[in-house]
FIMI-890378 format. One record per residue (C-alpha): chain; x, y, z; residue number from 0; residue in one letter. Coordinates in pm, 1 decimal. Example, Ala and Ser with C-alpha at 12.3 -4.5 7.8 and 13.67 -1.06 7.14 Angstrom:
<recs>
(rec "A"; (1230.0; -450.0; 780.0); 0; "A")
(rec "A"; (1367.0; -106.0; 714.0); 1; "S")
</recs>
This chain:
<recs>
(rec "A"; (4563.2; 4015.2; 13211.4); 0; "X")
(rec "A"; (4936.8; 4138.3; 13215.2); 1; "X")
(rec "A"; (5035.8; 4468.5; 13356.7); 2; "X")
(rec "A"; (5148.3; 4658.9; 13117.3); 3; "X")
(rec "A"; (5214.0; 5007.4; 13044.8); 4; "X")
(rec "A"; (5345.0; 5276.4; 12776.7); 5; "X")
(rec "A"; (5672.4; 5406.9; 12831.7); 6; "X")
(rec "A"; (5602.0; 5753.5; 12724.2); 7; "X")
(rec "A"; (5619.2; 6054.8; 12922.3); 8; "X")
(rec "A"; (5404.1; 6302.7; 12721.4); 9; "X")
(rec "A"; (5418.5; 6576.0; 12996.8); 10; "X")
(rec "A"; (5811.7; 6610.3; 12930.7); 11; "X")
(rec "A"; (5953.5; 6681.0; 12564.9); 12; "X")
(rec "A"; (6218.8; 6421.4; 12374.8); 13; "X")
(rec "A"; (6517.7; 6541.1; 12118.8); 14; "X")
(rec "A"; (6777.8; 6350.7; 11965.8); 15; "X")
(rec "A"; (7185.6; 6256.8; 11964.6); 16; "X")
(rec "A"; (7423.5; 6190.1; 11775.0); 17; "X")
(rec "A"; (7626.7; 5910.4; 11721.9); 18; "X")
(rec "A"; (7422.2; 5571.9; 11627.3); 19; "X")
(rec "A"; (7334.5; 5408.5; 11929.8); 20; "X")
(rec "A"; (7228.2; 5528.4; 12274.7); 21; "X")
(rec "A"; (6934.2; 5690.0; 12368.5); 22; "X")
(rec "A"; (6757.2; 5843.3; 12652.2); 23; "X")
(rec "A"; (6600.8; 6164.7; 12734.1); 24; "X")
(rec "A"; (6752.9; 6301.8; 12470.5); 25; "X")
(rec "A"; (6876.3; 6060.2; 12180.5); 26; "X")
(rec "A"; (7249.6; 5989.0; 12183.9); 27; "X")
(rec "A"; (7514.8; 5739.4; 12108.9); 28; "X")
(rec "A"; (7481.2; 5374.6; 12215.9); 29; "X")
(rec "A"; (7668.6; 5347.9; 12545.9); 30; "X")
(rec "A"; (7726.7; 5042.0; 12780.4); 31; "X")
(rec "A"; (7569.5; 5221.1; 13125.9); 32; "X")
(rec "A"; (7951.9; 5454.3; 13173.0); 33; "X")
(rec "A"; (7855.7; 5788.0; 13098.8); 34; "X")
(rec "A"; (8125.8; 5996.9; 12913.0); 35; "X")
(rec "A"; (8130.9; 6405.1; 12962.0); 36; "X")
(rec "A"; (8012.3; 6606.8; 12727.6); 37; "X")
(rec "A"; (8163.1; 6995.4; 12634.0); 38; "X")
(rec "A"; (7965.6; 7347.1; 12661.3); 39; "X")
(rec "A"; (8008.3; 7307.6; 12288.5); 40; "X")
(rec "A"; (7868.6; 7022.0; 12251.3); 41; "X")
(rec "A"; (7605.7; 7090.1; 12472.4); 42; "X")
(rec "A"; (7495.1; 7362.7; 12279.7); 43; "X")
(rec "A"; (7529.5; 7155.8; 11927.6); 44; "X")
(rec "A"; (7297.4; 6943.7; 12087.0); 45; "X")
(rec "A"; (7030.1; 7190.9; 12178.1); 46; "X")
(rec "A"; (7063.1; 7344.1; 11838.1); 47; "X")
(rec "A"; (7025.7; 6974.2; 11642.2); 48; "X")
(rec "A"; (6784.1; 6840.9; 11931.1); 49; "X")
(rec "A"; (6468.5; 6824.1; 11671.4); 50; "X")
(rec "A"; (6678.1; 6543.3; 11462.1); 51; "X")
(rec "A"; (6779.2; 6262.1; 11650.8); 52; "X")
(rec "A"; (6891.4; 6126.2; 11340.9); 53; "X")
(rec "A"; (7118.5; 6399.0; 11254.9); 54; "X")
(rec "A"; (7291.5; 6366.7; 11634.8); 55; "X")
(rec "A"; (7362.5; 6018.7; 11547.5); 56; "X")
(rec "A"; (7502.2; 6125.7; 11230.9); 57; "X")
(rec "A"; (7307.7; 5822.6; 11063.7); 58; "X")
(rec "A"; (7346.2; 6032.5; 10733.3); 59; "X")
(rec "A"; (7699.5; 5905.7; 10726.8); 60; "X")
(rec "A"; (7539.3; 5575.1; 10675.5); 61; "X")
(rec "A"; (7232.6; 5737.1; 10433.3); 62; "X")
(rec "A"; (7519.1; 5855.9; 10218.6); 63; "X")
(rec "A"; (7677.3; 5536.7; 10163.2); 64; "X")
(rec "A"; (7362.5; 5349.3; 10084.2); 65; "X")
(rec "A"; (7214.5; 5214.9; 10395.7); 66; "X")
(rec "A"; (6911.3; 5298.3; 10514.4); 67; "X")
(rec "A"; (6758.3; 4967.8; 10658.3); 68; "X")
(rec "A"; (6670.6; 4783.5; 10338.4); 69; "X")
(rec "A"; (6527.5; 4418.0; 10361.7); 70; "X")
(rec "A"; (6555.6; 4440.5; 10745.8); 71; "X")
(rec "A"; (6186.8; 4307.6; 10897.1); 72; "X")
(rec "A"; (6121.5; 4555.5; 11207.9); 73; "X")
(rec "A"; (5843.8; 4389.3; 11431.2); 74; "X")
(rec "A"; (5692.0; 4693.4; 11632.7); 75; "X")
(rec "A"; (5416.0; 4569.7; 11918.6); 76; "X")
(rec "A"; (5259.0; 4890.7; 12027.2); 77; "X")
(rec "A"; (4886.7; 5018.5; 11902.4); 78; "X")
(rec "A"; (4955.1; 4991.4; 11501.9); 79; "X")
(rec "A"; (5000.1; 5217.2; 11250.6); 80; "X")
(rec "A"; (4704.2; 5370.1; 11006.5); 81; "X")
(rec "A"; (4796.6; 5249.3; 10639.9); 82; "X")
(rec "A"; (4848.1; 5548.3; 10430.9); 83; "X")
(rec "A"; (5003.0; 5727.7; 10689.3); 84; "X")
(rec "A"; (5240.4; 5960.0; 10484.4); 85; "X")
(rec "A"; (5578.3; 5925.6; 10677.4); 86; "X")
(rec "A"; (5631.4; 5585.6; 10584.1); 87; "X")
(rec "A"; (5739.4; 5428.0; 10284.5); 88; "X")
(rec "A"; (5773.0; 5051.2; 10351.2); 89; "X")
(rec "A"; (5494.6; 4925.9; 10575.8); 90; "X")
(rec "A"; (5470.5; 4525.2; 10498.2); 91; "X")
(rec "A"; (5202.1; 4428.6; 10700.3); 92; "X")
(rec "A"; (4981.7; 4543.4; 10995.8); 93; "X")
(rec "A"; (4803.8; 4286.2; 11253.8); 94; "X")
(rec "A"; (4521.4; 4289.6; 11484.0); 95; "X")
(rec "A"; (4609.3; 4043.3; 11785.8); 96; "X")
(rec "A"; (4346.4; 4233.2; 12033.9); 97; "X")
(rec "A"; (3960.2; 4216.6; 12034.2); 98; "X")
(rec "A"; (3871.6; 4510.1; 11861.1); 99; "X")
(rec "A"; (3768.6; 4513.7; 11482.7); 100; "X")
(rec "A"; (4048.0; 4739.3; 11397.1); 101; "X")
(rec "A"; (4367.5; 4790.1; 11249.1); 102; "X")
(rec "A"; (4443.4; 5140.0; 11269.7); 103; "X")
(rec "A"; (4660.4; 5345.8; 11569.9); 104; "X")
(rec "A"; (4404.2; 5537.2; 11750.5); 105; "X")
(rec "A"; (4638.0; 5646.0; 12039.9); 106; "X")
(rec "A"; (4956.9; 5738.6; 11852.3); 107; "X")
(rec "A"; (5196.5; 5566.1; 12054.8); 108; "X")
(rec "A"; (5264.6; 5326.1; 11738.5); 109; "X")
(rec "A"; (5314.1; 5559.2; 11516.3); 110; "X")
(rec "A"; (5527.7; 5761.7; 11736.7); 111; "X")
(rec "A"; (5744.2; 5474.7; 11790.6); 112; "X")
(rec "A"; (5734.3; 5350.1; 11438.5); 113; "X")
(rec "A"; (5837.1; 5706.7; 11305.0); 114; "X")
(rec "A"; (6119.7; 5706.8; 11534.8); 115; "X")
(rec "A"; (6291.4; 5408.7; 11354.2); 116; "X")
(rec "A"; (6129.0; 5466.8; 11007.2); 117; "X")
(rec "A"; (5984.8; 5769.1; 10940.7); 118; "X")
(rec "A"; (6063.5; 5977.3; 10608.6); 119; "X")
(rec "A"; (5901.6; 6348.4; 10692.0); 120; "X")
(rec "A"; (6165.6; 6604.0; 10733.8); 121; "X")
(rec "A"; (6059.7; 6754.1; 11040.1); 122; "X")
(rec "A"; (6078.7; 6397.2; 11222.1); 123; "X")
(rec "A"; (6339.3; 6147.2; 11027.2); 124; "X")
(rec "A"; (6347.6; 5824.8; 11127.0); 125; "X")
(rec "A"; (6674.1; 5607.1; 11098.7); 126; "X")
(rec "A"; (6563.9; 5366.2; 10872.6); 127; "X")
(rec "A"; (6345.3; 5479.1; 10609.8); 128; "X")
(rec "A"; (6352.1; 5188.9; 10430.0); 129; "X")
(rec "A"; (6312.7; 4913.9; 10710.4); 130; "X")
(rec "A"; (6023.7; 4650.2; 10626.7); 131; "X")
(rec "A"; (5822.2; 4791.3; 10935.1); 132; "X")
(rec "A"; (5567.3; 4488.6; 11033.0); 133; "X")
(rec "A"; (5274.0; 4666.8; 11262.8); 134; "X")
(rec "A"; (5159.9; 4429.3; 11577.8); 135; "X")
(rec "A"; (4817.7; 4569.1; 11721.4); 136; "X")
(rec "A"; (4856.1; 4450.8; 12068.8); 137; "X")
(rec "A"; (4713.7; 4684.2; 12315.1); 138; "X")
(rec "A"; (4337.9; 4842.7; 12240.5); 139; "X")
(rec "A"; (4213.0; 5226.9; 12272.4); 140; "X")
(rec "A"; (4133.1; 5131.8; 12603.4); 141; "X")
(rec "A"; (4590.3; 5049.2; 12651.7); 142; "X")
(rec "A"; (4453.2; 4672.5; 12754.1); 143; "X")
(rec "A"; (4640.9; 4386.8; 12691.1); 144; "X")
(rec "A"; (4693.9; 4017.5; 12780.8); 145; "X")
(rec "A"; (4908.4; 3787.7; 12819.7); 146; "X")
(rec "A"; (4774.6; 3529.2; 12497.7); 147; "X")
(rec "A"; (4741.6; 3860.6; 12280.7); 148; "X")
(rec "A"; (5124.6; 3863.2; 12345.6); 149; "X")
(rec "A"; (5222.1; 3483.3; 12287.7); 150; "X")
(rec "A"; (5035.0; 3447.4; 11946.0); 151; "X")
(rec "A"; (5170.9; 3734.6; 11802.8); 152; "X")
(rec "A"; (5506.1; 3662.4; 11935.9); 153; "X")
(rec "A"; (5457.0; 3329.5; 11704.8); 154; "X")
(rec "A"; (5405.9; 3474.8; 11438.6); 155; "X")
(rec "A"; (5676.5; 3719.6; 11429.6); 156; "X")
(rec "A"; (5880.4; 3418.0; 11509.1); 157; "X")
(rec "A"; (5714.2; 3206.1; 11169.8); 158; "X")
(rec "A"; (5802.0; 3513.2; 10940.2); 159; "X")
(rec "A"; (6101.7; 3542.2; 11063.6); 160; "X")
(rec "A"; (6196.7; 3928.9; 11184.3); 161; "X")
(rec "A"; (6485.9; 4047.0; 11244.0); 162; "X")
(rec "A"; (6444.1; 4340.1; 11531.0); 163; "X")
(rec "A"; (6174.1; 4335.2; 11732.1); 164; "X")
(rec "A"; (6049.3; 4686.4; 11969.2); 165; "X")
(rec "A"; (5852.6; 4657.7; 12258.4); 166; "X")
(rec "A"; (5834.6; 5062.1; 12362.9); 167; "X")
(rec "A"; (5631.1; 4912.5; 12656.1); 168; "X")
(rec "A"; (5649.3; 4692.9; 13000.9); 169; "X")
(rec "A"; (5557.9; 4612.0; 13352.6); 170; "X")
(rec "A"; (5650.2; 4487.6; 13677.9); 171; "X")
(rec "A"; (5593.7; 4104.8; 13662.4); 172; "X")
(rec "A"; (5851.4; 3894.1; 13573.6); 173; "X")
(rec "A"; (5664.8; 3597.0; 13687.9); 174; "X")
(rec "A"; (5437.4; 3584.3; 13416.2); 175; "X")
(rec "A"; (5628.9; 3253.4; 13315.3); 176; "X")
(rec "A"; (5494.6; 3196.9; 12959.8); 177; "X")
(rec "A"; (5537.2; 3544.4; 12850.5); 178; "X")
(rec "A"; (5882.8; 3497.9; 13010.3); 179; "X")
(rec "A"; (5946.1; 3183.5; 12847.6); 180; "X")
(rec "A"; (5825.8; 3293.5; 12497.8); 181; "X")
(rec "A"; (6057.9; 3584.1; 12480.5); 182; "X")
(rec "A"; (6340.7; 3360.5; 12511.2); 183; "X")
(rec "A"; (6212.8; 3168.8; 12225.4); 184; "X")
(rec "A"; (6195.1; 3464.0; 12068.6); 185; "X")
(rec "A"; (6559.4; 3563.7; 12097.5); 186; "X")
(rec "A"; (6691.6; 3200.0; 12074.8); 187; "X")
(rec "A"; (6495.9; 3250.9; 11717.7); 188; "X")
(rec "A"; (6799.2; 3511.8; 11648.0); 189; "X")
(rec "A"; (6523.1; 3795.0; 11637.8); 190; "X")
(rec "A"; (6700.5; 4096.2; 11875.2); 191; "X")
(rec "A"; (6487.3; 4245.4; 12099.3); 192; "X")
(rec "A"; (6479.2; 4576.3; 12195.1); 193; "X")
(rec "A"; (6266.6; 4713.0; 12506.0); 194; "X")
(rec "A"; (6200.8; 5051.7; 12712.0); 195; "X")
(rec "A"; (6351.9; 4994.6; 13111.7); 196; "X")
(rec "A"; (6053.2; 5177.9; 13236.2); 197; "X")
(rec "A"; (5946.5; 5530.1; 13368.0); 198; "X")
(rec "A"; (5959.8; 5437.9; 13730.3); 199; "X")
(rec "A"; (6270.5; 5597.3; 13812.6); 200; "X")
(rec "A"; (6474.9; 5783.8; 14015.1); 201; "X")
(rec "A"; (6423.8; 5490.2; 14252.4); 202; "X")
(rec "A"; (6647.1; 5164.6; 14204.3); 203; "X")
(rec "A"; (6448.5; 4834.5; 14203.7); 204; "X")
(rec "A"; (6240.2; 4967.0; 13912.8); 205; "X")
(rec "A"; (6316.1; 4784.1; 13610.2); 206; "X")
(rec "A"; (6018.3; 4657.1; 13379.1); 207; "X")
(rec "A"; (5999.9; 4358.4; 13235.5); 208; "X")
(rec "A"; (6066.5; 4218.3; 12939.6); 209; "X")
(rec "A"; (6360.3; 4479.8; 12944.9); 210; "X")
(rec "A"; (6504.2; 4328.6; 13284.7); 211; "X")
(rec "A"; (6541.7; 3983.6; 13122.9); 212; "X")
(rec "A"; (6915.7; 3882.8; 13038.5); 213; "X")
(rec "A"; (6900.5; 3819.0; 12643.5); 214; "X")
(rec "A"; (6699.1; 4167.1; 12555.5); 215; "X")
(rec "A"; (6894.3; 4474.5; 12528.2); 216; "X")
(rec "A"; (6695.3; 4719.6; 12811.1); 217; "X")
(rec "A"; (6740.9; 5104.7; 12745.3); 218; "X")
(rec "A"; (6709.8; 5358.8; 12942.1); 219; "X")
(rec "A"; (6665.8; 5753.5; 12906.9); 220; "X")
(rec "A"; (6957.2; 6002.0; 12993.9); 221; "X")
(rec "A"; (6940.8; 6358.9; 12927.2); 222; "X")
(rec "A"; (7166.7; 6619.2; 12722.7); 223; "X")
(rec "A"; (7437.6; 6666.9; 13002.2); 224; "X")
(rec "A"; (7448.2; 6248.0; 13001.6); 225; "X")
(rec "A"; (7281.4; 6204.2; 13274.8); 226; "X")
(rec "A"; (7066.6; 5950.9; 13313.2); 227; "X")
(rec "A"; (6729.8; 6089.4; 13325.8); 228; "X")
(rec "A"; (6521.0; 6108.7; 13630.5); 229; "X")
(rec "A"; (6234.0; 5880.3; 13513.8); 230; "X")
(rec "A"; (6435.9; 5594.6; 13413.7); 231; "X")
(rec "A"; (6434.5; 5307.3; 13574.1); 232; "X")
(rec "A"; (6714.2; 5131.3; 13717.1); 233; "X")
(rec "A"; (6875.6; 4903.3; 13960.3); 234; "X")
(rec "A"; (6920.5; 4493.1; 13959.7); 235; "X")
(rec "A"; (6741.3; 4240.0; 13812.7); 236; "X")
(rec "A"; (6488.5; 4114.8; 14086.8); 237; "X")
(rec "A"; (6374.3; 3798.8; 13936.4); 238; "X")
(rec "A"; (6768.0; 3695.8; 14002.9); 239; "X")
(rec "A"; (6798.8; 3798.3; 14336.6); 240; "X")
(rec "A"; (6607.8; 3499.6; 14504.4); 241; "X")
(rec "A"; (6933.8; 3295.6; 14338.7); 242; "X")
(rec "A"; (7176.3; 3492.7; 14500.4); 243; "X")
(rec "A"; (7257.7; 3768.8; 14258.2); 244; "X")
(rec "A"; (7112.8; 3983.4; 13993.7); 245; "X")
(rec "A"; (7278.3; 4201.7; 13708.3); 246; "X")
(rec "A"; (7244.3; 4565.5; 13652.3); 247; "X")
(rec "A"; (7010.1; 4706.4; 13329.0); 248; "X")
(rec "A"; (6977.7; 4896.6; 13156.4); 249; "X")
(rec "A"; (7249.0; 4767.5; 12878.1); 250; "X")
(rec "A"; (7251.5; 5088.8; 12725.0); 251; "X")
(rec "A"; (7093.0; 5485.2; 12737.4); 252; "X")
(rec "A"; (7012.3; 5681.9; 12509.0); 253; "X")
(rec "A"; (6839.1; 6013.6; 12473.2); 254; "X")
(rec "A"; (6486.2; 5989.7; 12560.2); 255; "X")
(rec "A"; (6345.4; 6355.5; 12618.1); 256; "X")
(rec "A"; (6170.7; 6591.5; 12358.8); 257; "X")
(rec "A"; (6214.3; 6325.6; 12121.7); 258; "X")
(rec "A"; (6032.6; 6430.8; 11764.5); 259; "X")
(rec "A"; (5846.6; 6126.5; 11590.6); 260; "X")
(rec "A"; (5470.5; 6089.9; 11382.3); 261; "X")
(rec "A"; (5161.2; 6194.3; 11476.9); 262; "X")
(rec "A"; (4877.9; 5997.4; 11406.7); 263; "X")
(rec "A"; (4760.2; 6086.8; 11073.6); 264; "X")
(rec "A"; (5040.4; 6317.5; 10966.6); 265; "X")
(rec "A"; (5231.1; 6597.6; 11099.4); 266; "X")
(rec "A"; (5509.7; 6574.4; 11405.2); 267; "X")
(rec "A"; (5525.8; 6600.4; 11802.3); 268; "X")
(rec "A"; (5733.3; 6545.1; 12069.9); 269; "X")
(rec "A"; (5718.5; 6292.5; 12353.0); 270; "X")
(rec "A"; (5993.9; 6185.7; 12632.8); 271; "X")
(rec "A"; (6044.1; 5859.9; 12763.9); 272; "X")
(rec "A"; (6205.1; 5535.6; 12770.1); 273; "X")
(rec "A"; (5957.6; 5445.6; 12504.5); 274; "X")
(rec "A"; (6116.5; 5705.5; 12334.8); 275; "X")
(rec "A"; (6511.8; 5582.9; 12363.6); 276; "X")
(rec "A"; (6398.3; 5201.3; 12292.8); 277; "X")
(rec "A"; (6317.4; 5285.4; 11925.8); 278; "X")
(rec "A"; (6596.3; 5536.1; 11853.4); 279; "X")
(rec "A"; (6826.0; 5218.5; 11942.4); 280; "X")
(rec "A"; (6620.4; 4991.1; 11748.4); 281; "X")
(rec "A"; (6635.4; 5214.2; 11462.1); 282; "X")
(rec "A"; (7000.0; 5213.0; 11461.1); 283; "X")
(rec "A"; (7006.2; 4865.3; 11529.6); 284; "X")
(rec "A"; (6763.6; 4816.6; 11201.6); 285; "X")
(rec "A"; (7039.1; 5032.2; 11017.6); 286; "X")
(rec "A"; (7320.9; 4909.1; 11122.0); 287; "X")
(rec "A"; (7220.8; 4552.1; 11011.0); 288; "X")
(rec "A"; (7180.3; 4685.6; 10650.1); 289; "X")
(rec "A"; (7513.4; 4655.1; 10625.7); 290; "X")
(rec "A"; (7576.5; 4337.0; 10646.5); 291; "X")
(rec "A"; (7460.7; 4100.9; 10415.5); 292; "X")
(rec "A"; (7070.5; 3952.3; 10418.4); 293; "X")
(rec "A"; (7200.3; 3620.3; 10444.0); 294; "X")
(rec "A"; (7440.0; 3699.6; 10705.6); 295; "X")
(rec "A"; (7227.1; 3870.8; 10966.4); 296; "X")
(rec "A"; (7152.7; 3594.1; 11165.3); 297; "X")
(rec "A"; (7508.3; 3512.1; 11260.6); 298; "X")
(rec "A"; (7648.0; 3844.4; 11431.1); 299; "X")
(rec "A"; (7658.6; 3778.9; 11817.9); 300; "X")
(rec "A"; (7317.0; 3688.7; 11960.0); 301; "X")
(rec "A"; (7403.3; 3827.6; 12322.8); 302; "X")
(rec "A"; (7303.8; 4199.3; 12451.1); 303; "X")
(rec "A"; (7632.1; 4275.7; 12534.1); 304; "X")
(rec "A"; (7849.0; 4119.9; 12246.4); 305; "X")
(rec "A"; (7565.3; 4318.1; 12024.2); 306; "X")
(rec "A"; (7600.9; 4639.4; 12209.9); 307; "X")
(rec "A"; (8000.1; 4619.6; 12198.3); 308; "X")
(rec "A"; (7953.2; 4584.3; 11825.6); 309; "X")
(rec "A"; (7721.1; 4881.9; 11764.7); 310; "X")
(rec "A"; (7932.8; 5068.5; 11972.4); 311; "X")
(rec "A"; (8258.4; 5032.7; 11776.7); 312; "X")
(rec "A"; (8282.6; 5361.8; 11549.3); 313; "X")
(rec "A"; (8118.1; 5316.8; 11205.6); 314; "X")
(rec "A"; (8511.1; 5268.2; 11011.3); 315; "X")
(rec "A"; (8562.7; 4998.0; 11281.8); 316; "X")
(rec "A"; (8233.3; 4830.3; 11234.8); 317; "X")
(rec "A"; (8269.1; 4822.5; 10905.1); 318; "X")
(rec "A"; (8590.0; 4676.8; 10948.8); 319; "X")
(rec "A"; (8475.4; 4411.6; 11184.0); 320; "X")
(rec "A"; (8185.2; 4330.1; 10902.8); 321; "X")
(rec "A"; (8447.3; 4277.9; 10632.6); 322; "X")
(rec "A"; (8689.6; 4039.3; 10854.5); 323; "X")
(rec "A"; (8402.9; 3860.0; 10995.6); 324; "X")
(rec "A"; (8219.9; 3736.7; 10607.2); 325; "X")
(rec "A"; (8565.3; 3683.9; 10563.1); 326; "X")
(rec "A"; (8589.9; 3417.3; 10786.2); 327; "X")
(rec "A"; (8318.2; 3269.5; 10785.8); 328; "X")
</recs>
């Protein structure tokens, strides 16, 4: 059995940020791990726009325009999602990989996630409404998982092809070779993998895996005055120390504290954690690809950082950058 444990921190409240990419206690733009200093003003725009993570992100800019995450395939491994919850509009196709005879989220941390990164209700936007969202069941009521649960659903997310793929969820071994191994065959498969750093900060040394692991973008939680937030977890890669170095994660932050997102059947709540940044920045991630072409997807840089650069450029630039690079190719 793998080790494994949600990233939420339901004792402590999540809100939201603003440009579109970065999360951590309390969403925000994507940033590399520099932290940039924010104004009294905008401190207190913040506070005022915290319940809409969306709106601190300013995806509307993008809503306007005509994106919202069309034809992108989200894969979201958490505890599911019930089928006629209301706050969705797009929900493809929900598996069971566990041993319980159901489909349905009976712990909310699915839904949570999943209404971070698609849902429509008002009180609790998600960034991309219209995102194919793909529900993996692959933890029970009882939060157990294992290690096969893991690899065969990985497959299959591999055979249909998705295009993002959340885990809001992790643990401490990074020895568990084939789960190692498989999510490298899941990124060298073009899917981009996004995954919560942990909640086992303030102490360095901390990181979970899969998030630790050198081709998945790991994201941590910082708080309105940027700073990184106390339960984050940080520090160097261990399983590269016994080679002689190791690299420091998370890639990026983003607001992760008083976070609003679903409830199980309907309604809104908050939650903090880095299970709470890792979908705002796969939900911008999902939106930010519906800008580029469906048959172009695949060939935008495949590496963390090269992505992270990109998502990071202001929205003229990137747009920019997607013009010049079908261009030339």
């Amino acid at each position: 059995m793998r080790a494994f444990s949600r990233q939420c921190n339901p004792a402590t409240p999540c809100s939201l940020l603003n440009l579109l990419m970065s999360f951590s206690e309390k969403e925000k733009h994507f940033h590399h791990l520099g932290l940039s200093n924010s104004s009294l003003n905008w401190s207190r725009h913040l506070l005022m726009q915290r319940s809409q993570v969306t709106s601190l992100f300013r995806a509307d800019a993008l809503w306007r325009k005509g994106y919202t995450g069309a034809k992108v395939k989200m894969a979201i491994f958490d505890t599911r999602i019930r089928a006629d919850h209301p706050h969705f509009r797009n929900i493809k196709e929900r598996t069971n990989w566990t041993n319980e005879d159901t489909l349905n989220d009976n712990l909310g941390h699915g839904t949570f996630v999943a209404g971070v990164i698609a849902g429509e209700d008002a009180e609790c936007l998600g960034f991309a409404p219209d995102t194919e969202i793909y529900a993996f069941r692959v933890f029970t009521d009882a939060q157990v998982s294992y290690t096969s649960w893991f690899l065969d659903a990985f497959n299959y997310a591999i055979a249909i092809n998705m295009d993002v793929l959340n885990l809001s969820i992790g643990g401490p071994d990074y020895l568990d070779l084939p789960f190692v191994e498989k999510v490298w065959e899941i990124t060298a498969n073009n899917i981009i993998m996004v995954s919560a750093i942990g909640n086992d900060g303030p102490l360095y040394g901390t990181l979970n895996n899969p998030a630790d692991q050198s081709d998945v973008i790991g994201v941590g939680g910082i708080d309105y005055s940027d700073h990184i937030a106390s339960f984050s977890s940080r520090g160097m890669s261990t399983w590269e120390i016994p080679h002689g170095y190791g690299r420091v994660k998370p890639d990026v932050v983003a607001y992760g504290r008083e976070i609003m997102g679903s409830k199980i059947s309907t309604g809104c709540k908050q939650l903090s954690g880095t299970s709470v940044a890792s979908p705002v920045v796969a939900g911008v991630v999902c939106l930010l690809l519906s800008i580029i072409p469906e048959n172009r997807r695949k060939e935008i840089p495949d590496h963390p950082t090269q992505m992270i650069v990109f998502f990071s450029l202001p929205s003229v630039a990137r747009l920019e950058w997607v013009r010049r690079f079908l261009s030339h190719h």
